[in-house]
C-alpha positions as CSV (number, residue, x, y, z in Angstrom):
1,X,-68.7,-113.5,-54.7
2,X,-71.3,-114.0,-52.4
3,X,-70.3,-111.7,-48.6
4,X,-67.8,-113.5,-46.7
5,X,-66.6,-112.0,-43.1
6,X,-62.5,-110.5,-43.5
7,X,-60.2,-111.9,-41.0
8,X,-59.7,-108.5,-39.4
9,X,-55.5,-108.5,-40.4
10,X,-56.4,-109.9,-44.0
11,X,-55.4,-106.6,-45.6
12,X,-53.3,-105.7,-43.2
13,X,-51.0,-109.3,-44.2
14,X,-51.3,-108.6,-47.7
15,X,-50.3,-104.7,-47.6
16,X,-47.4,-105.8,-45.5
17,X,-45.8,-107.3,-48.6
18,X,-45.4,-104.1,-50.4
19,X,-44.9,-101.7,-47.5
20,X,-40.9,-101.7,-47.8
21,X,-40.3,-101.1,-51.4
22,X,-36.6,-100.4,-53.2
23,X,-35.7,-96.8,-53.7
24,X,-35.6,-95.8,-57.4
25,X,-32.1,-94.3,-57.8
26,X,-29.9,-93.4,-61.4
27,X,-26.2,-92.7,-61.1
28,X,-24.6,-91.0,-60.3
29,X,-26.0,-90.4,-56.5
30,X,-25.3,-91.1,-53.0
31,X,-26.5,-93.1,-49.9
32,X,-25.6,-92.9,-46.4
33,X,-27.3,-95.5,-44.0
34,X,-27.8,-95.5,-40.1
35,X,-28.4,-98.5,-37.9
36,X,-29.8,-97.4,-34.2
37,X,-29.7,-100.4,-31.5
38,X,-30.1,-99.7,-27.8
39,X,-27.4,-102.1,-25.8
40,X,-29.1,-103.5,-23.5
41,X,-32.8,-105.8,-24.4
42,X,-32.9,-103.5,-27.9
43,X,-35.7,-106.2,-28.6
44,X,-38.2,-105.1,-25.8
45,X,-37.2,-101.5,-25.9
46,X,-39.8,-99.2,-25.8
47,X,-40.3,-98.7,-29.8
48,X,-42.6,-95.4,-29.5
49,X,-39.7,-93.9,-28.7
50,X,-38.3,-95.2,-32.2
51,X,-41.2,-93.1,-33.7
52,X,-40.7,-90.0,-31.6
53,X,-37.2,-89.8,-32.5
54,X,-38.5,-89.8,-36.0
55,X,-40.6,-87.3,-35.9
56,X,-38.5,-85.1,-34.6
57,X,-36.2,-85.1,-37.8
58,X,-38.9,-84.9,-39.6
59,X,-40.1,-81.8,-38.0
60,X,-37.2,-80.0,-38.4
61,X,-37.3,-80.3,-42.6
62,X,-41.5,-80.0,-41.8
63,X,-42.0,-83.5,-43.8
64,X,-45.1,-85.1,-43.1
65,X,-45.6,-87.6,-39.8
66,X,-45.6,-91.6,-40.7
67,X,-48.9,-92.9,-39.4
68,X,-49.3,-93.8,-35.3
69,X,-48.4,-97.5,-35.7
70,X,-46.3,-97.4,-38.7
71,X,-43.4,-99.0,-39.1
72,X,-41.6,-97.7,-41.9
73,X,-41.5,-94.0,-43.6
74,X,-40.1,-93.0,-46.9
75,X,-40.5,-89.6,-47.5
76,X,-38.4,-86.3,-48.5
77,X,-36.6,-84.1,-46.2
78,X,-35.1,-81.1,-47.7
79,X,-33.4,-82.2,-50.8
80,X,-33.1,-85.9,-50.0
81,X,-35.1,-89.0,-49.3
82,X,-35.0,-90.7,-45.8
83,X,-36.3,-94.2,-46.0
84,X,-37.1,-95.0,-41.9
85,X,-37.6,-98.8,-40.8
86,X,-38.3,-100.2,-37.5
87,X,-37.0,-103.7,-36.9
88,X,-36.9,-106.1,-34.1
89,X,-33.5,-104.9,-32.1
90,X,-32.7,-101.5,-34.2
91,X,-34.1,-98.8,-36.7
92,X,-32.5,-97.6,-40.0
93,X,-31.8,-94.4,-41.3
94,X,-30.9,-94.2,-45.2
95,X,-30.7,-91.2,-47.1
96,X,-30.6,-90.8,-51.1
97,X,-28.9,-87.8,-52.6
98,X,-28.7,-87.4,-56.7
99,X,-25.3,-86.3,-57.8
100,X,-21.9,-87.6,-56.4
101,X,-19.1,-84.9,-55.0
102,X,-15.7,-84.7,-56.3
103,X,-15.0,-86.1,-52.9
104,X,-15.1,-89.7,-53.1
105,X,-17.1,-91.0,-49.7
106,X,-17.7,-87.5,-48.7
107,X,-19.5,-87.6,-45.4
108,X,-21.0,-84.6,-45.6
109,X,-24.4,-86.2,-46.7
110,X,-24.8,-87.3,-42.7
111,X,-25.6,-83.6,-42.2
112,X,-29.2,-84.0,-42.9
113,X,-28.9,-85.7,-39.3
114,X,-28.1,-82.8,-37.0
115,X,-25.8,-83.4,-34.2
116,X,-28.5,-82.4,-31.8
117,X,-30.4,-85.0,-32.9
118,X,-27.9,-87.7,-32.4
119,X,-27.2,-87.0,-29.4
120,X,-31.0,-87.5,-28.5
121,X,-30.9,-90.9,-30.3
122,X,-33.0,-93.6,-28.4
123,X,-30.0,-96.0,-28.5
124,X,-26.1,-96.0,-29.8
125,X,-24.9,-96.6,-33.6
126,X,-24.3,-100.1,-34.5
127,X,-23.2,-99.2,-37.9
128,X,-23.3,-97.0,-40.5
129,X,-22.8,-96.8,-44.6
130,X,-21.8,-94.7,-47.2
131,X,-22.3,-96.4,-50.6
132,X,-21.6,-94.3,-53.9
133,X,-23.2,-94.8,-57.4
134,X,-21.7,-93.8,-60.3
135,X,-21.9,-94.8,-64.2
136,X,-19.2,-97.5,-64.7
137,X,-15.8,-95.8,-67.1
138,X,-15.3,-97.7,-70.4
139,X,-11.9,-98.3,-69.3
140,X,-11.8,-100.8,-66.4
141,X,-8.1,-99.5,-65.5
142,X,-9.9,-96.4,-64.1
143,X,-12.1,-98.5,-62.0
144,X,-9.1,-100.0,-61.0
145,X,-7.3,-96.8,-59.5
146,X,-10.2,-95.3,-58.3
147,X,-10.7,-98.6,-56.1
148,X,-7.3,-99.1,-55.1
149,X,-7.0,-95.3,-53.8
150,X,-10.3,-95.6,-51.7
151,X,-9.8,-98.8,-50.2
152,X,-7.9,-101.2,-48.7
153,X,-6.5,-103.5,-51.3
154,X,-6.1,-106.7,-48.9
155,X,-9.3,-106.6,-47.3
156,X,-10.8,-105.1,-51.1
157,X,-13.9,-107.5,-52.1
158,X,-15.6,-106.6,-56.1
159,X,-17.8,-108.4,-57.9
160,X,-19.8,-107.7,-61.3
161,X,-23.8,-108.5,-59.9
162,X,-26.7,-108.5,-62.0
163,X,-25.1,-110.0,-64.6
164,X,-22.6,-107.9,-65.1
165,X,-25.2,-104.7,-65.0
166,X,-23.2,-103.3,-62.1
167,X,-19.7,-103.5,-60.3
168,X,-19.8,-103.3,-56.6
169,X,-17.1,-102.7,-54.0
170,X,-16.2,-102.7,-50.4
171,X,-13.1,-103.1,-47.8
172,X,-15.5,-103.6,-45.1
173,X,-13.3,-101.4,-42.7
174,X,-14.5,-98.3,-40.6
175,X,-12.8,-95.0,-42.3
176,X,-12.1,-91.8,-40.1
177,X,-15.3,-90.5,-40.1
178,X,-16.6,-93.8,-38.9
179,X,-18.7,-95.2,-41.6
180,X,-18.7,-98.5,-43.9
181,X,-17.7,-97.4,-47.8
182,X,-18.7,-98.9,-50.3
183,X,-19.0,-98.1,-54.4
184,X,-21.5,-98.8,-57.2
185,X,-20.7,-98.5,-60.8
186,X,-23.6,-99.3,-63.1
187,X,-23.5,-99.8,-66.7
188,X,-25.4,-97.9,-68.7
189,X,-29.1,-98.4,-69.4
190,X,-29.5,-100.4,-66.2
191,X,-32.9,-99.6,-64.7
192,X,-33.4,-97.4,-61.6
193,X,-35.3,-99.5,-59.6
194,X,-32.6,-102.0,-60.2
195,X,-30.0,-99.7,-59.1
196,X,-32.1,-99.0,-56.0
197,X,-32.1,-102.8,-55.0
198,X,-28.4,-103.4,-55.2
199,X,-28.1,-99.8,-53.0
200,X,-30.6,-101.1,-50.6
201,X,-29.0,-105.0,-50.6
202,X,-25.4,-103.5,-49.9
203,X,-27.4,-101.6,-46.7
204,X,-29.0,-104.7,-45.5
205,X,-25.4,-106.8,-45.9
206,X,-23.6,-104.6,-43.6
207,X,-26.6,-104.1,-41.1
208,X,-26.7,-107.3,-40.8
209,X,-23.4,-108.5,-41.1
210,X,-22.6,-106.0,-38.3
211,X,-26.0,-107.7,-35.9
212,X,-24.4,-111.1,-36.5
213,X,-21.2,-109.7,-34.8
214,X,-22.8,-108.9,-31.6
215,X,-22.9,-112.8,-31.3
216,X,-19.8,-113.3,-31.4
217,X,-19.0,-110.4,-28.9
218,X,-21.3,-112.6,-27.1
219,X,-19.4,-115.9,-26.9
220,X,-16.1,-114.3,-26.0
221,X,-17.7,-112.1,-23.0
222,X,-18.7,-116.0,-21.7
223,X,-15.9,-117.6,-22.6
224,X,-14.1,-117.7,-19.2
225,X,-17.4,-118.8,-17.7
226,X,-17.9,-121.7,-20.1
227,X,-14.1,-122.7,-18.9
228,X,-14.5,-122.3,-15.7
229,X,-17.6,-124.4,-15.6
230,X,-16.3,-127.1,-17.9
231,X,-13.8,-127.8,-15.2
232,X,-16.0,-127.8,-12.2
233,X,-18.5,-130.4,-14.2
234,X,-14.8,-132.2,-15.2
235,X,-13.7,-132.6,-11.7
236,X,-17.2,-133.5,-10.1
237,X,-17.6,-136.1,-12.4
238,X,-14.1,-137.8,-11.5
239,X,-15.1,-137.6,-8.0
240,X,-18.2,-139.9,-8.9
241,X,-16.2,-142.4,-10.9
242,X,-14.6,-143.1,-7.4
243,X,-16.0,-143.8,-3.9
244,X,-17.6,-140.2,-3.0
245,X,-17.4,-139.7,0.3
246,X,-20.3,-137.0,0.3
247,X,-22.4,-137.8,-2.2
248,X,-24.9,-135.0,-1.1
249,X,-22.6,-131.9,-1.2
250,X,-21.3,-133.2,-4.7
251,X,-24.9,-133.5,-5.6
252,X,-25.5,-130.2,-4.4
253,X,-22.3,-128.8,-6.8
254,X,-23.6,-130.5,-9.8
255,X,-27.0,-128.9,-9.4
256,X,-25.3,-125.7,-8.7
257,X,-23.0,-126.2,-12.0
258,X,-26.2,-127.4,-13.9
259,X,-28.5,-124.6,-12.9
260,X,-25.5,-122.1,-13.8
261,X,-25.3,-123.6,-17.0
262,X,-29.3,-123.2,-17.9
263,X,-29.0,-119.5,-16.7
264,X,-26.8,-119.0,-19.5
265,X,-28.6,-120.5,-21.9
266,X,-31.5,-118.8,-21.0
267,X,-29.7,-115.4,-21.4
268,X,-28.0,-116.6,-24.3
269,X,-30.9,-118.1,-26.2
270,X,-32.0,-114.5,-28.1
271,X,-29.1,-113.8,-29.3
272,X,-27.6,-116.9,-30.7
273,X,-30.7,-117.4,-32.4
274,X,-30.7,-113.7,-33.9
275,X,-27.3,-114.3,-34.5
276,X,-28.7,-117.7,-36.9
277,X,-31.4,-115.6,-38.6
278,X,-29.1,-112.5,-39.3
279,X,-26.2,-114.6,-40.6
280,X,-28.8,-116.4,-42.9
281,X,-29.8,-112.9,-44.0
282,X,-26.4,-112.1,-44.9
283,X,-25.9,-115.0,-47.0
284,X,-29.4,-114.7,-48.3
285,X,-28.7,-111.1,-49.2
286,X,-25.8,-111.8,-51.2
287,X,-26.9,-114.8,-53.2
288,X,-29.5,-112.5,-54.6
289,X,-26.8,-110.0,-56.4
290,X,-26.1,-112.9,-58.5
291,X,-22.1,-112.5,-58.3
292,X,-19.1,-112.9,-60.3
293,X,-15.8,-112.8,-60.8
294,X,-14.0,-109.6,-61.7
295,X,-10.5,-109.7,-63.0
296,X,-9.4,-112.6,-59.8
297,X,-10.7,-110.7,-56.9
298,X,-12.3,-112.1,-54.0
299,X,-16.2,-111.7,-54.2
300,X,-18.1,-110.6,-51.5
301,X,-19.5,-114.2,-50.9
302,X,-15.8,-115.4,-50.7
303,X,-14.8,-112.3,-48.2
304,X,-17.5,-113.4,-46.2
305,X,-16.7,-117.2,-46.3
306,X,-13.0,-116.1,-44.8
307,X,-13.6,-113.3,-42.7
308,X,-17.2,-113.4,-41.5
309,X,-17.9,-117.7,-41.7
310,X,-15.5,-118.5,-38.9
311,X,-16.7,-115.8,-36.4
312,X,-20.5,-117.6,-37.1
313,X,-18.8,-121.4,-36.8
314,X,-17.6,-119.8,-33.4
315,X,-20.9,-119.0,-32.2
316,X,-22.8,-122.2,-33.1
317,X,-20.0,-124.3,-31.9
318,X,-20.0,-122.0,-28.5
319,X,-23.9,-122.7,-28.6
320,X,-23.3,-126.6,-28.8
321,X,-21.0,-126.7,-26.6
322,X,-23.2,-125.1,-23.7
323,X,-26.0,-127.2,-25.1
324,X,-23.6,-130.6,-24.4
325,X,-22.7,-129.4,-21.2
326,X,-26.1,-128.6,-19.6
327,X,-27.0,-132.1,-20.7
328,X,-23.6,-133.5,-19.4
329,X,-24.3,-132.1,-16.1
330,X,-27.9,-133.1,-15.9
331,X,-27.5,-136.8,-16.9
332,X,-24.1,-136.7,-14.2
333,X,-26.9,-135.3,-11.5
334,X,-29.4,-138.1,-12.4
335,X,-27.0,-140.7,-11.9
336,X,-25.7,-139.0,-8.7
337,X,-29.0,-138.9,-7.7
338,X,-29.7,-142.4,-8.6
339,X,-26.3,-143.9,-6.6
340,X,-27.6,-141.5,-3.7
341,X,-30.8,-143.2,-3.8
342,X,-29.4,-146.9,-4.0
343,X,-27.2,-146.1,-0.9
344,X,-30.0,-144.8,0.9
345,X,-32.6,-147.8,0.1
346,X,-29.4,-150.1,1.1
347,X,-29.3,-148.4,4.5
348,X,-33.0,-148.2,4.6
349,X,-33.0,-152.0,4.0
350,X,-30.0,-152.1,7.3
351,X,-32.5,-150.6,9.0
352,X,-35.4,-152.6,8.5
353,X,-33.5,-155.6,9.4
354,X,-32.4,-154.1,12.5
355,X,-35.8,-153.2,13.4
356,X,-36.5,-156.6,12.4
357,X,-33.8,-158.2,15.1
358,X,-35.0,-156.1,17.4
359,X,-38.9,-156.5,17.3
360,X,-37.8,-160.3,17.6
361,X,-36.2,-159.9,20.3
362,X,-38.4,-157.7,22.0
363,X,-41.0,-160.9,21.2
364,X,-38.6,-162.9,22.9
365,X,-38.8,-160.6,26.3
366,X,-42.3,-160.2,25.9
367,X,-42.7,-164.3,25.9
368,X,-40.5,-164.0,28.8
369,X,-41.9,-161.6,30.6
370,X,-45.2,-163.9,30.1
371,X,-44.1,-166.6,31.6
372,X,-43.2,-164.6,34.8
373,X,-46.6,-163.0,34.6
374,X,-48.2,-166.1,34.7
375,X,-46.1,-167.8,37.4
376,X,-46.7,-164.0,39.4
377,X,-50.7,-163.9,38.9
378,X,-50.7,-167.6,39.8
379,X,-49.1,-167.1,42.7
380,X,-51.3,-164.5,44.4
381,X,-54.0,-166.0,42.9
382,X,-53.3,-169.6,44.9
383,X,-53.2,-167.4,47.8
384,X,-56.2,-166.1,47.2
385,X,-58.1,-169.5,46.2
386,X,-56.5,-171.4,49.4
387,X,-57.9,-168.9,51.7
388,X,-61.1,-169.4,49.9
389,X,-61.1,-173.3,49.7
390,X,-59.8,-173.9,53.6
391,X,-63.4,-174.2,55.0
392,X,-64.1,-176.3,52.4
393,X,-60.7,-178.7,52.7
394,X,-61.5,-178.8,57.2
395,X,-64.8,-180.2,56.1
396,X,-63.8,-183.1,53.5
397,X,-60.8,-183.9,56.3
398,X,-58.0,-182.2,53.9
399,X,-54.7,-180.8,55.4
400,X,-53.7,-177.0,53.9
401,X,-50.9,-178.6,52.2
402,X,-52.1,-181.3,50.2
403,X,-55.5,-179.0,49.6
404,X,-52.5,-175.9,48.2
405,X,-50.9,-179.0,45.7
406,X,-54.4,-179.7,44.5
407,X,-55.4,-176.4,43.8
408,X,-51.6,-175.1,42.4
409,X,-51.8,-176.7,38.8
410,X,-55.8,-175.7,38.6
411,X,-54.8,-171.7,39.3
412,X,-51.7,-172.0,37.0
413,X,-53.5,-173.9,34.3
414,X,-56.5,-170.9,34.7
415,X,-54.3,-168.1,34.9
416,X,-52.1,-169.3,31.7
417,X,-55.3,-169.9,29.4
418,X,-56.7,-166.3,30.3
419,X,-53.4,-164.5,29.7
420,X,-52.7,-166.3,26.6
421,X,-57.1,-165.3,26.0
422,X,-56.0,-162.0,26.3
423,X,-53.0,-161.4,24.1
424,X,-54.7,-163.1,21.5
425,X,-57.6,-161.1,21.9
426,X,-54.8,-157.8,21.3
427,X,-52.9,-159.4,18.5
């Protein structure tokens, strides 16, 4: 290879592929998984905080630190493994046991995260999971009871995954303690690592699931807005199918309507977009278990298509619909703009052909006034030429009167060719 300059994230790209890899878990063991999210702009939080929190766990079980701009940790602490990951709006905690309790869903595996330590958590719990793994009984009738005595059979969701390496099994309700449940049973000889990717796929399902949610939290929180505008933009708009008798102040509503409307959107445009990518993860996240049917029972795909589809349809019909009425009121403001401008040219055009009439008939005054001009100027000016041409009219045995009658046309003649000189001379 002859030497070639690295792009300076080359290795840092390709190690980025393997940095997050599946736990390696045999049954019968135990995980418990917490999701962190701060409620307000979780995506520009301050993340070091993330890592500090993080270290602090770690320093009271005296595991090592992750490195100063990692992302992710996996590590032990104590007796168990914490696997830590930093994402976009929240961080996850999961912890691995080995073993199982008596207990079914005992939540006493949440104690390797002193209470202390909650309470100092950089954000508030968006969800959190207990999943149990256990070797699969020969006799499906036990698998049976055991399910129908730790969950809730109407909201209960099973599935064999893997082909048929594993049963998995959730109601997808909160218990007492306040985490998700869910059960693994695995049939023997299945690999660990393959164990640890249906564990680590049931996490990701509910995280994400439970980040999808917040989108439709969004929509009803705006809901009475979106009414309230739709009505507003309704009623402006009959007002311009009619004569408007302010065409200004309902142009100044629409604007206010339409700028309103892109406020929203621009608030809204994070999370209906998270809301697009986490729902796709879901869906994603479930194809890849490779489901089917056990005994009739709803899968998890088909739970999710009933109870966890519509809530999505909601959100992207929510998002359409503020999408269509942005546009509605900016194309109803570009017509109320146009009519606003058509009126305004039509009086514009009034206007001119008033100032038109009236520059006519100031032409016709000025004419007017002319003609006076010339008939005043040519009489002082007679006066002035008669006194001048008396002498003049004694000595060629004229009278004053007939020598005035010869010299009147001359002056008027004079005067009207040097006014009319003049104003051409201005035009």
């Amino acid at each position: 290879m002859p030497p070639v300059e690295d792009h300076p994230l080359r290795y840092k790209l390709s190690n980025e592929l393997h940095a997050r890899p599946f736990p390696a878990l045999d049954a019968p063991c135990v995980a418990a998984c917490l999701a962190i999210k701060e409620p307000r702009n979780a995506a520009g939080r301050d993340r070091s905080r993330d890592r500090a929190h993080l270290i602090s766990l770690l320093d009271r079980y005296g595991a090592q630190h992750p490195k100063e701009d990692a992302t992710h940790w996996f590590g032990a602490i104590g007796r168990h493994q914490l696997k830590w990951e930093q994402h976009t709006e929240f961080v996850t905690y999961t912890v691995f046991a080995d073993g199982a309790t008596e207990r079914a869903f005992d939540p006493e595996i949440f104690e390797v995260f002193p209470d202390a330590w909650l309470r100092e958590a950089p954000g508030a719990r968006i969800t959190s999971v207990l999943i149990r793994v256990e070797e699969r009984p020969a006799d499906d009738d036990v698998v049976r009871r055991r399910l129908d005595a730790w969950f809730v059979p109407e909201s209960l969701a099973m599935s064999e995954v893997f082909d048929g390496s594993a049963l998995i099994a959730s109601d997808f309700r909160i218990d007492t303690a306040g985490h998700m449940r869910m059960s693994v049973f695995t049939d023997p000889g299945i690999g660990e690592r393959r164990v640890g990717r249906i564990v680590q796929r049931l996490c990701e399902i509910e995280i994400y699931k439970a980040m999808s949610m917040l989108g439709l939290w969004r929509v009803r929180e705006m809901s009475g807005t979106l009414g309230r505008l739709d009505r507003d933009l309704t009623r402006l708009m009959d007002d311009m199918t009619g004569d408007v008798t302010r065409p200004e102040a309902t142009l100044k509503a629409l604007l206010g309507v339409s700028a309103e409307l892109e406020t929203i959107l621009a608030q809204t445009s994070f999370r209906f977009g998270a809301t697009r990518a986490y729902e796709a993860l879901v869906n994603q996240r479930i194809a890849v278990l490779r489901e089917t049917r056990f005994e009739g029972r709803q899968t998890f795909g088909e739970f999710m298509m009933r109870r966890f589809d519509p809530s999505m349809r909601t959100v992207v019909a929510t998002r359409e619909r503020l999408t269509q009425m942005s546009e509605r009121a900016l194309r109803a403001g570009d017509l109320l703009r146009t009519r606003v401008d058509v009126e305004r040219s039509a009086q514009n055009q009034a206007l001119l052909e008033s100032m038109d009439r009236r520059a006519d008939l100031q032409l016709r005054l000025q004419r007017t006034v002319e003609g006076l001009s010339v008939v005043a100027i040519s009489y002082y000016a007679l006066n002035l030429a008669s006194y001048m041409a008396y002498p003049v009219m004694e000595a060629i045995g004229l009278s004053k009167p007939m020598g005035t009658a010869i010299l009147t046309p001359i002056v008027i003649a004079v005067v009207w060719f040097a006014v009319r000189r003049i104003r051409e001379a201005i035009d």
